[in-house]
N, C-alpha and C positions, 0 to 999 in steps of 0.2 A: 504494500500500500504506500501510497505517496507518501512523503511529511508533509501534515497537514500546516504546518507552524506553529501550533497551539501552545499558548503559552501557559492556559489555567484549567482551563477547564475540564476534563475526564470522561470520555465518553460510555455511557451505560448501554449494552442492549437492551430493546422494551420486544417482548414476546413468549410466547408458550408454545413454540414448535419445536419438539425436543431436539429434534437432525439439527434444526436450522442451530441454536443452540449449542450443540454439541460443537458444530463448525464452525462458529464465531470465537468457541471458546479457545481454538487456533491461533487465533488473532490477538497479539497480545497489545495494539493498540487499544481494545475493547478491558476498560475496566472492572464491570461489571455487568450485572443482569437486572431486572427488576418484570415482573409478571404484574395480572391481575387477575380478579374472577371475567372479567369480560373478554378476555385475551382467550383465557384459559379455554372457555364456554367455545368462543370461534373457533377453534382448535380442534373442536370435538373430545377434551378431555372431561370424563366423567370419575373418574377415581384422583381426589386431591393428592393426599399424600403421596399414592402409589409414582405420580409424575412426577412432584417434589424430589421423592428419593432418587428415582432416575435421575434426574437434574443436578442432583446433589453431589451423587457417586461420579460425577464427572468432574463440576465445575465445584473445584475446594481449592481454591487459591484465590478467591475472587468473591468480593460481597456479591449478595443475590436475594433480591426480595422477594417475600412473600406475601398474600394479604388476609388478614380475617375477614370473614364474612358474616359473624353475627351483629347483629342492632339492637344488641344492651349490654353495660358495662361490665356485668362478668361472664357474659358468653364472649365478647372478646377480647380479657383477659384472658378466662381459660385456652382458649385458641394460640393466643399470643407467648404462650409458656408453652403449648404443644409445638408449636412452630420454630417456635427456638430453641427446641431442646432435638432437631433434628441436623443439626449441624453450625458449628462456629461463627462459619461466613454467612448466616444466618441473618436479614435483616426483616422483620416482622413489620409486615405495612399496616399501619391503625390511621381511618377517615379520620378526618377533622372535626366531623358532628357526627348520629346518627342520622338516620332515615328522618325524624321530626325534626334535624337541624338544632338537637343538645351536643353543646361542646362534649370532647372525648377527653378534657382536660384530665378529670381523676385516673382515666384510664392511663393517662399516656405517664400522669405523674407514679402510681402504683409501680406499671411495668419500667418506668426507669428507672423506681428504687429497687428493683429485681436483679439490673444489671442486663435487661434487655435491649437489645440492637433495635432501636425503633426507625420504619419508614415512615412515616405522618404526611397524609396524601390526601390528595382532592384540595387543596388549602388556592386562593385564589385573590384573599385579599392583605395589606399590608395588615390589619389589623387581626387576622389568623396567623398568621407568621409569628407576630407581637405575644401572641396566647399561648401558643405552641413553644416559640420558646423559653420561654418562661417557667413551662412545665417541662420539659427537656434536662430544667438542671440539674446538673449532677452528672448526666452521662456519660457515657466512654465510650458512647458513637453514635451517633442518630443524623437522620437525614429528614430535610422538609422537602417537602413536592409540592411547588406552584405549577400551577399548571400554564404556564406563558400560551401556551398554546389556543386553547379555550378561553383565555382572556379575549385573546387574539380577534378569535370568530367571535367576540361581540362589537367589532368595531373598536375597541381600546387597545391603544398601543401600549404594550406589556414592559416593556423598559424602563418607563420610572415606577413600577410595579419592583418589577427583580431586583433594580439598584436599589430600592428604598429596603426590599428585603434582606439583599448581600448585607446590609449596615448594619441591620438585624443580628443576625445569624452571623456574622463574621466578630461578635463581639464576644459573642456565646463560645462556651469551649464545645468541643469536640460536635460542634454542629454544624454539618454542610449543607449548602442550599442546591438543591435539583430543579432542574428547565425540564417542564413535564411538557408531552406532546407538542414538542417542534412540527413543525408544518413542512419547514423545508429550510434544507442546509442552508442558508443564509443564517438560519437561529443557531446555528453552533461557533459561528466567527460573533455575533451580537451576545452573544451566552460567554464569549472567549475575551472579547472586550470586556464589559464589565466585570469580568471578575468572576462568576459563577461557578460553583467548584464542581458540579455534574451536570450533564446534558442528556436525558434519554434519546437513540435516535433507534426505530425501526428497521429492520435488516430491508425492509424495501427501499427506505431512504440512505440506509447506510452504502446502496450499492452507486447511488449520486458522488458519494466522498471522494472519488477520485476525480470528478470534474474541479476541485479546489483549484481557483489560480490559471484554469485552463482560458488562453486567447480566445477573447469574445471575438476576433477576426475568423478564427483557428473556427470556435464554436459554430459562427456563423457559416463559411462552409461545409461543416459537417450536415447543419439541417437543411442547407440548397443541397445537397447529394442525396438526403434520405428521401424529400419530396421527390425529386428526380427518379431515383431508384425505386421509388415503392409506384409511381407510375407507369414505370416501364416493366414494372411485375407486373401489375395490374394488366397490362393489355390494352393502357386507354389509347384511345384515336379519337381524334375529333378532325 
């Protein structure tokens, strides 16, 4: 893979395809992993754990998240202890609220005094960041997920979103801030500037990483050839 020039940031894969997964974990550009239930669901994976362990038995050099799925405090506590007691590089993703939109603050406070690896995810605003870390102290490793992404699709430009949060979380000990659903490599040099310590990027986007830096002269010929070429496949006459 090319050097990208990256000076900060650390790229995570986001997916639940075990192959694809397994191959990325080749890559040692690629820092980590990070999953979901929705990911997982597309996937066609119906047994959690059983796919977890697979996943596990491979990629142990490398944090890798997981997420609980229950929506109440000590169903995703107990989750959050079963999930982290399946391996080291174990990081345990806990919502920012439940389903009614109550803070997961106790939750995230309890399991940090566990000594649990927390991912704290769906988080969107500067004043969830603010909550989150807050209850994070103490840790000895946790990560927040904004989702810059989803900001993104409401029309708000997510940048003084993630700066305001970097300020946040770069104050905190052992707290990194995550760029949740990027859109498109552009957000991993904008994620790279400011400061941003993880970037999730999808293996469909991650296969873009190699246009970094590439001649927009350069580029531009390539797609007068493709239109060209995919015409003269085609068999058009006019």
């Amino acid at each position: 893979m090319t050097d990208l020039g990256l000076k900060h940031v650390k790229i995570f894969a986001d997916g639940a395809d075990l192959e694809s997964m397994v191959t990325l974990a080749e890559r040692p550009e690629i820092a980590g992993f990070t999953t979901n239930p929705t990911l997982m669901r597309k996937s066609g994976i119906t047994d959690y754990e059983a796919f977890a362990r697979k996943v596990l038995a491979v990629i142990t050099d490398r944090p890798i998240s997981f997420e609980v799925f229950a929506d109440d405090s000590d169903g995703m506590i107990r989750q959050a202890r079963l999930i982290a007691s399946w391996a080291p590089n174990v990081f345990v993703k806990v919502p920012v609220t439940d389903t009614r939109a109550n803070p997961t603050t106790s939750v995230i406070e309890t399991l940090t005094a566990d000594g649990v690896q927390l991912n704290v995810t769906a988080l969107m605003t500067v004043a969830q960041v603010d909550r989150v870390t807050r209850a994070l102290e103490g840790t000895h490793g946790a990560i927040i997920s904004v989702f810059a992404g989803r900001i993104a699709d409401t029309g708000r430009d997510p940048i003084p979103i993630m700066t305001e949060s970097l300020a946040i979380t770069s104050a905190a000990s052992n707290v990194s801030l995550l760029w949740a659903s990027p859109r498109e490599i552009l957000n991993v040099r904008q994620a790279d500037d400011i400061g941003v310590d993880i970037i999730t990027v999808t293996p469909e986007t991650l296969t873009k990483l190699g246009l970094f830096g590439k001649s927009l002269d350069e580029y531009s010929l390539d797609t007068v050839r493709m239109f060209f070429n995919d015409a003269q496949a085609a068999g058009f006459t006019l």
